[in-house]
N, C-alpha and C positions, 0 to 999 in steps of 0.2 A: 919728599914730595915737592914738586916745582909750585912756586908760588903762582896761583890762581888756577888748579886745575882741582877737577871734582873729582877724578878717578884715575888711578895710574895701578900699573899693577906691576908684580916685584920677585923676582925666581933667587929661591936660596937652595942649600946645600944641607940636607937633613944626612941623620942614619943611613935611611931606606932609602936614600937618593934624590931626588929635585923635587921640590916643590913652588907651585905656584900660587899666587894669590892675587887679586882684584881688590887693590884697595880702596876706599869712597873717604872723602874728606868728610866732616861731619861738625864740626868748627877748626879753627883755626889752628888751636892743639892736639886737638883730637881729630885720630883716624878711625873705622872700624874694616875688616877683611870683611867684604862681601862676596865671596864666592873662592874656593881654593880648592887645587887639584894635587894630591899627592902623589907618589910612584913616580917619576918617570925617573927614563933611565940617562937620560942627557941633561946638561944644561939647552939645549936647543930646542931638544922635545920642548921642554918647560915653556921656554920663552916663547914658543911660538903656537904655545898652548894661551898663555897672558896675552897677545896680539890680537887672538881670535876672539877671545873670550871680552877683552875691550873693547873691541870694534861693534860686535854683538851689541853689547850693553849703553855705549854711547847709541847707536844706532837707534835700541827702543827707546832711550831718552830722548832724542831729538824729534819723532818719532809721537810720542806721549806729549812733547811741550806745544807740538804744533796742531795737534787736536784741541788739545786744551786751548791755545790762539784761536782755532776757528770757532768756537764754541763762545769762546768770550766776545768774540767782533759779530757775533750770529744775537746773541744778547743784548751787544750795545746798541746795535739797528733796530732792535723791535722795543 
């Protein structure tokens, strides 16, 4: 996992063929999979199964943080 990112996701090569996963930093050493798709029949599927699936997932973080900002600067006025 690239140093300083919170979420990266990762396509390997099972039995039953590609799997994917969404991983979430959680400290420093430790990872956990937060979301993962098995079956597919390509490495491509995969990857471009973990592309969507991040983009998704950044997108409601950013999303969440910035409600959360409005809410707090809605706070610090009153």
């Amino acid at each position: 996992m690239a140093k300083g990112k919170k979420y990266e996701f990762r396509v390997k090569q099972e039995n039953t063929g590609w799997t994917a996963e969404i991983i979430r930093k959680v400290t420093a050493k430790r990872t956990i999979v937060s979301k993962r798709q098995k079956g597919f029949s390509s490495e491509s599927e995969a990857q471009a199964w973990g592309e969507s699936e991040l983009k998704a997932i950044l997108q409601s973080v950013h999303e969440r943080n910035m409600q959360r900002t409005q809410q707090h600067e809605q706070k610090s006025v009153e």
